[in-house]
C-alpha positions in Angstrom: -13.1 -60.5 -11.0 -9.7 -58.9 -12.1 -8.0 -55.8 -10.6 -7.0 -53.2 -12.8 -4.7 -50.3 -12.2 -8.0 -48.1 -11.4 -8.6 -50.6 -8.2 -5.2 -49.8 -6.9 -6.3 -46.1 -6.4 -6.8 -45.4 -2.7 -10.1 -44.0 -1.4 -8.8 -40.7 0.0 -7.4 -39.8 -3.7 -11.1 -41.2 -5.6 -12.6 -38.8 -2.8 -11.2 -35.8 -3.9 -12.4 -32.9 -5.9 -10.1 -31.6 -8.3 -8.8 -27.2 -7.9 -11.7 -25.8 -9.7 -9.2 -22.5 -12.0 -11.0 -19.3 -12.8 -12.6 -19.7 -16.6 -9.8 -19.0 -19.2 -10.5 -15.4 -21.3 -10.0 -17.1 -24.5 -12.6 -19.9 -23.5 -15.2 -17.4 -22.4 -14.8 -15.6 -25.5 -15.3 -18.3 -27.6 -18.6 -19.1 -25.6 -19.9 -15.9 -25.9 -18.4 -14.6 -29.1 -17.8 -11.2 -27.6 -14.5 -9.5 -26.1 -13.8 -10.1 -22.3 -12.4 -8.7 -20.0 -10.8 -10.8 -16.9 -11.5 -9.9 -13.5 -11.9 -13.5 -11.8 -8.0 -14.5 -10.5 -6.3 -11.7 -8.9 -4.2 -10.7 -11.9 -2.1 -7.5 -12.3 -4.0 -5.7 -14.7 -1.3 -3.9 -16.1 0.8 -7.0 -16.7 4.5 -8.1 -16.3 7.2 -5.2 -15.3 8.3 -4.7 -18.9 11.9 -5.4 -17.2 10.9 -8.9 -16.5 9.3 -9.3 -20.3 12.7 -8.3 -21.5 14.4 -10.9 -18.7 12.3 -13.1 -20.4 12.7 -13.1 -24.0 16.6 -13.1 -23.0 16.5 -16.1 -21.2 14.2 -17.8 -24.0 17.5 -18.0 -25.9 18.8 -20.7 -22.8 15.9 -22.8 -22.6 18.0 -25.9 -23.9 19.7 -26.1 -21.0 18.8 -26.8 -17.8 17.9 -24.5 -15.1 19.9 -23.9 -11.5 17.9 -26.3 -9.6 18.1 -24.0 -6.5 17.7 -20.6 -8.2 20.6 -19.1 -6.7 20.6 -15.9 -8.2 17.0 -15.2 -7.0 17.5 -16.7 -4.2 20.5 -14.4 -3.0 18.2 -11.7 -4.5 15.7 -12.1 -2.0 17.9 -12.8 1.4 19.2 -9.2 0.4 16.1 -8.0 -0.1 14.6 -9.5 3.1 17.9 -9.5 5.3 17.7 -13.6 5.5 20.4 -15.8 4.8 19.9 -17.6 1.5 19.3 -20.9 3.5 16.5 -19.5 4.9 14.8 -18.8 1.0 13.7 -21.6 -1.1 11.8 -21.2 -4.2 9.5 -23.1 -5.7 6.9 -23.4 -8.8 4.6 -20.7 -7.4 3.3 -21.2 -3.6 1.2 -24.1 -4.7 4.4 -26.0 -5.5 5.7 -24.6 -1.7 2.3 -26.6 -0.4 2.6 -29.5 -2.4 6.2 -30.2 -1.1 5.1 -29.3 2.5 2.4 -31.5 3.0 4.6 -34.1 1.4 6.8 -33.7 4.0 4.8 -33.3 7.1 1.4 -34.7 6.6 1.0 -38.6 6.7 -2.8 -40.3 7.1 -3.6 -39.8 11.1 -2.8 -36.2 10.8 -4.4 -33.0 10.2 -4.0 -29.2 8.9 -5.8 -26.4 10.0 -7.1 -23.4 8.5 -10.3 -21.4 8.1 -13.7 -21.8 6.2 -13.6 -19.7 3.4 -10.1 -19.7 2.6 -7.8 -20.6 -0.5 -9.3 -23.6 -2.0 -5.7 -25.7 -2.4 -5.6 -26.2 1.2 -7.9 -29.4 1.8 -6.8 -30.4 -1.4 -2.7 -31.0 -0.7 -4.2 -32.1 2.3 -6.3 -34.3 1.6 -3.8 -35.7 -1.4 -2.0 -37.5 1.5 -4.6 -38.8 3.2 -4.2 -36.4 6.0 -7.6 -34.6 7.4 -8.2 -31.0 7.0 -10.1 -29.3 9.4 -11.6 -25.8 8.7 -12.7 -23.2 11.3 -15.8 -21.6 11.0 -15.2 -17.5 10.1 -15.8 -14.6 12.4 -17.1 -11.5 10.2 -15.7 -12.5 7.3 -12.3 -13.1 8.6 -10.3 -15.9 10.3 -11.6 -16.4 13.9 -7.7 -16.8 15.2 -8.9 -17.8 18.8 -11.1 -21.1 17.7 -7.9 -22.1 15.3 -5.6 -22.4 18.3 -8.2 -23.7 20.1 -8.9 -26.4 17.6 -4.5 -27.3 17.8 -4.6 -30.8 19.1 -1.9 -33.8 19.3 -2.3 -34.8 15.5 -2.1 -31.3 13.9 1.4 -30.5 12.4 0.3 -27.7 10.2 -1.8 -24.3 10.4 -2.5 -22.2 7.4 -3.3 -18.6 7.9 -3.9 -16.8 4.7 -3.2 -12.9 5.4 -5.0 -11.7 3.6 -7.2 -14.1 3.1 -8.4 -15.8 -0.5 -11.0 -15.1 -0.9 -12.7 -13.0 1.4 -9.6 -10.7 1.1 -9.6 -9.3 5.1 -6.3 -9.6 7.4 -5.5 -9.6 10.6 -2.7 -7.0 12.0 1.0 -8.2 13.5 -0.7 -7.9 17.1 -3.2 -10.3 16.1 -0.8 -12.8 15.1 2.0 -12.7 17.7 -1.3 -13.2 20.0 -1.6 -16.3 18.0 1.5 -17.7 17.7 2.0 -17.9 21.6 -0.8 -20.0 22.0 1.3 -22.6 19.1 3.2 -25.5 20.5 6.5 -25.7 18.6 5.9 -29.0 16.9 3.2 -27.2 15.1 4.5 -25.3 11.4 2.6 -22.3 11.2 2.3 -20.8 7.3 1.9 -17.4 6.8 0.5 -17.4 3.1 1.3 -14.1 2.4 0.3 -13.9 -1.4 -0.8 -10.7 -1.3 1.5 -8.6 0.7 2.2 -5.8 -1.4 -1.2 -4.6 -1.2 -1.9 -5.3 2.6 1.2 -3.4 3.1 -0.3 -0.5 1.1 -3.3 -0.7 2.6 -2.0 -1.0 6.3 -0.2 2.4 5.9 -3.3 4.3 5.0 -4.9 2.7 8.0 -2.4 3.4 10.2 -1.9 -0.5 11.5 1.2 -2.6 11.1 0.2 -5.7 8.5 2.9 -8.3 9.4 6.1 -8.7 11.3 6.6 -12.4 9.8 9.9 -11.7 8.4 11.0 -10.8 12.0 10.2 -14.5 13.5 12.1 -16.2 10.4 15.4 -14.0 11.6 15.2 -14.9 15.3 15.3 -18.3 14.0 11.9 -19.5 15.2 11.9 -23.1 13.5 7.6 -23.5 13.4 7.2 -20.4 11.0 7.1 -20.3 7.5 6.2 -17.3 5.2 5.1 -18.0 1.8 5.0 -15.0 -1.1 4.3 -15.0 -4.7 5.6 -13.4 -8.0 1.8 -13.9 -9.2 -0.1 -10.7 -8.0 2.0 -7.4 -7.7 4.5 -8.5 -9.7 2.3 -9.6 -12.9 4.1 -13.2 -13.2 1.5 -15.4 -12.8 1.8 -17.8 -15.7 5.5 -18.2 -15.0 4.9 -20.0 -11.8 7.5 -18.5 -9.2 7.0 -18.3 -5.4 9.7 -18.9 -2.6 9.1 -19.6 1.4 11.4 -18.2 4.2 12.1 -20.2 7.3 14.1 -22.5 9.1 17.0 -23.8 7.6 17.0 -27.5 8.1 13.6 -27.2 7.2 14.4 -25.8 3.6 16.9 -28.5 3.1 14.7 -31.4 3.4 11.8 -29.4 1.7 14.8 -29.4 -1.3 15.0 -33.3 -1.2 10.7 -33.3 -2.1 11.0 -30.6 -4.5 10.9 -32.0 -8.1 14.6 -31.5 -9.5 14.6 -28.4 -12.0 11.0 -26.9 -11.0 11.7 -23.1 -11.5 12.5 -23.1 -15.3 15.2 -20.8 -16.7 12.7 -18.0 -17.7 11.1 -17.9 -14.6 13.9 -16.8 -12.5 15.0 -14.7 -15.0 11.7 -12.6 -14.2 11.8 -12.6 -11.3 15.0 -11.4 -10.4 14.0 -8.4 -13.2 10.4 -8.2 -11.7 12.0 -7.7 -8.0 13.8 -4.3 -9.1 11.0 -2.7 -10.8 10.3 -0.8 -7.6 8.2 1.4 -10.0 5.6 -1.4 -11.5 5.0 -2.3 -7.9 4.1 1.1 -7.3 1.7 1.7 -9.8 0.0 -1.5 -9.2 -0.4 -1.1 -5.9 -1.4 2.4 -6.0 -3.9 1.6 -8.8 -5.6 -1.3 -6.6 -6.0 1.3 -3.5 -8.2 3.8 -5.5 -10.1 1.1 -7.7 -11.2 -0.2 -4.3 -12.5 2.7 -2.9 -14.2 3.7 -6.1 -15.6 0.1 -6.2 -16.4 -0.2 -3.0 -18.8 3.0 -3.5 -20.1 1.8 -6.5 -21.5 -1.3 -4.8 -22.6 0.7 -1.5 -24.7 3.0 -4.3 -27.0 -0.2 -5.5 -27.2 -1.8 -2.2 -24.6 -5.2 -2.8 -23.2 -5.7 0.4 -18.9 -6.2 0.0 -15.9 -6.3 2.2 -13.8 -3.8 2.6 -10.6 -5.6 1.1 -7.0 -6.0 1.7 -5.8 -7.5 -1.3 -6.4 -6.8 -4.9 -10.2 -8.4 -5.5 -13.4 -7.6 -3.5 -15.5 -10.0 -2.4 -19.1 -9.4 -2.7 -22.7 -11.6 -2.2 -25.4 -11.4 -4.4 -29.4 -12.7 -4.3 -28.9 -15.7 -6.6 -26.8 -18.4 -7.2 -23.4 -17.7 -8.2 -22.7 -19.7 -10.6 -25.3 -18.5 -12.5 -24.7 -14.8 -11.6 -21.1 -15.2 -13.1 -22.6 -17.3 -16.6 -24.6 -13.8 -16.7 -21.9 -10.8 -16.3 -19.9 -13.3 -18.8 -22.6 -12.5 -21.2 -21.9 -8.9 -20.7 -18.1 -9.6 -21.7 -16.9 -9.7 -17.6 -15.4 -12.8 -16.2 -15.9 -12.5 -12.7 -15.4 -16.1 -10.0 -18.2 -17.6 -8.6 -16.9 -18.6 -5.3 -19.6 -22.1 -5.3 -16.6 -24.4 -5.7 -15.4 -23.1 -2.0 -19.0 -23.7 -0.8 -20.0 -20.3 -0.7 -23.4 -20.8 -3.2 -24.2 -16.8 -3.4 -20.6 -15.2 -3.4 -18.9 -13.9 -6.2 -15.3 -12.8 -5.9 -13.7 -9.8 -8.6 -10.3 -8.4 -9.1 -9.6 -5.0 -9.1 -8.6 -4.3 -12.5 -7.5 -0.6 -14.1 -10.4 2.0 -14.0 -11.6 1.2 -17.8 -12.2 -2.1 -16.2 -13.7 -1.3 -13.6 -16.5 0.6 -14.9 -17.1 -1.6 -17.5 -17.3 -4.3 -14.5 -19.9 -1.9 -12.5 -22.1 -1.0 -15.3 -22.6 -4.9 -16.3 -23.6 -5.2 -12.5 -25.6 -2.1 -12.5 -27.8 -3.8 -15.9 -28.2 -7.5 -13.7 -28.7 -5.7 -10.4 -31.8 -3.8 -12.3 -32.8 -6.8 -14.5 -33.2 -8.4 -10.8 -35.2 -6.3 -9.2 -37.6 -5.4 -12.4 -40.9 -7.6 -12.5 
């Protein structure tokens, strides 16, 4: 018999299953004929910094030519705003681009990454792309059990993941908590700090009284096995743009800039971001809006007996007495898209945003008419 092209395809690539995105608002509103409201991928509710829409419709006039394949303006941007050097920044297409091109350069078959059960659901799949395994660590009330992850470092791992806070259980661990970690790292090992959701930790670590993260701190003492990753696509509303950068070593950055795909953050993209960076005021709101819909969500659920954790980003996660996929095809009927966290096999957990109060209690009274639904005979 004949090989085709399809034969060539190695088993590690046939085995995977492909990111599984939260349902589109225009889908779910064909489905059910009815106005939605999204409240299933972390967005900013009250959209882009209108600075960064302006930046944007600007920049839409350039889009014939082609972008500064480095970003440099951004990227100077951020050194100043971090106190790095600009070698130690590089910007990608969103922090799933950053993965993609790290994996791509340290991962090979024979090799592993680490992370936790119950995290983002991209990490076993760039890992897995290369052939490399990907081990995941059981949890430890809901969070990452940091002790069993360095305990789980052997002579094949080159990477650990830590997602602080972590998607999607949305709980951290304080700066204490990971210096304890990273002493018990061998150097050879590049430890990410996915810290996607940073400007609502931050918030939330200052009403608590803890410090959230010192991570900038190891990246300017020039410790070579730590990379931070951050995001325009929470706080700063840009998530369909596609804009994230990492801050590290510097040799590092360079040869993660030879596995980049040329021209990856378009002209419009940095453009926003380098607007959505000085809207100190946006920030502000957003993150000031996701601290008291929290609170006032985290009450609700406490009022009908749905057991959540207390969060430290901008979603809640939550269980519920049937399967999730089937709770979220409900609560779309009642015009809320909300993610059913199945696909990160978790078969009763639901995971929603924090949205702006109208939102909210829109989300709490279509879970207040299926908690009772439920329980009624």
């Amino acid at each position: 018999m004949k090989k085709t092209v399809l034969d060539q395809i190695p088993e590690h690539i046939r085995a995977l299953v492909g990111y599984v995105p939260g349902k589109p608002m225009r889908q779910a509103q064909r489905e059910s004929g009815k106005t939605m409201i999204k409240m299933a991928s972390n967005e900013n509710p009250f959209g882009p910094s209108p600075l960064a829409v302006e930046a944007i419709r600007t920049a839409a006039a350039e889009v014939n030519l082609y972008p500064d394949n480095d970003a440099s303006e951004l990227r100077q941007a951020l050194a100043a705003r971090h106190q790095l050097a600009e070698e130690q920044i590089f910007i990608a297409d969103g922090s799933l681009g950053i993965l993609d091109v790290l994996a791509r350069t340290l991962l090979v078959p024979g090799t592993n990454c680490i992370s936790s059960e119950r995290s983002f659901i991209s990490y076993p799949l760039v890992t897995r792309t290369i052939g490399a395994q990907f081990i995941d660590v059981p949890m430890k009330q809901d969070t990452y059990d940091l002790d069993a992850i360095a305990a789980t470092i052997h002579e094949q791992t080159r990477v650990v993941i830590l997602a602080n806070p972590n998607n999607p259980t949305g709980t951290m661990f304080d700066a204490d908590a990971t210096e304890a970690f990273l002493s018990r790292v061998p150097e050879n090992v590049l430890v990410v700090l996915d810290e996607a959701y940073s400007d609502f930790a931050e918030y939330f670590a200052r009403q608590r009284g803890i410090t959230y993260s010192r991570s900038f701190e190891y990246v300017r003492a020039g410790r070579q096995n730590v990379l931070v990753l951050r995001t325009f696509s929470k706080a700063h509303g840009l998530a369909g743009i596609r804009l994230g950068y990492a801050c590290g070593d510097p040799e590092l950055l360079r040869i993660f800039a030879r596995v980049r795909n040329s021209f990856s953050i378009s002209v419009v993209a940095e453009a926003a971001g380098l607007a959505a960076i000085r809207d100190e005021n946006h920030i502000r709101k957003t993150v000031e809006n996701n601290a008291i819909g929290a609170k006032w969500l985290m009450e609700r659920f406490a009022e009908i007996g749905i057991h959540a954790v207390p969060t430290s980003a901008n979603f809640i996660y939550f269980t519920v007495d049937e399967d999730a996929g089937a709770f979220a095809h409900r609560m779309q009927a009642e015009g809320v898209i909300v993610r059913s966290l199945a696909p990160w096999g978790i078969p009763n957990a639901i995971r929603v945003s924090i949205g702006t109060p109208e939102q909210n209690e829109i989300f709490f009274r279509a879970l207040k008419k299926l908690t009772r639904q439920a329980v009624t005979p």
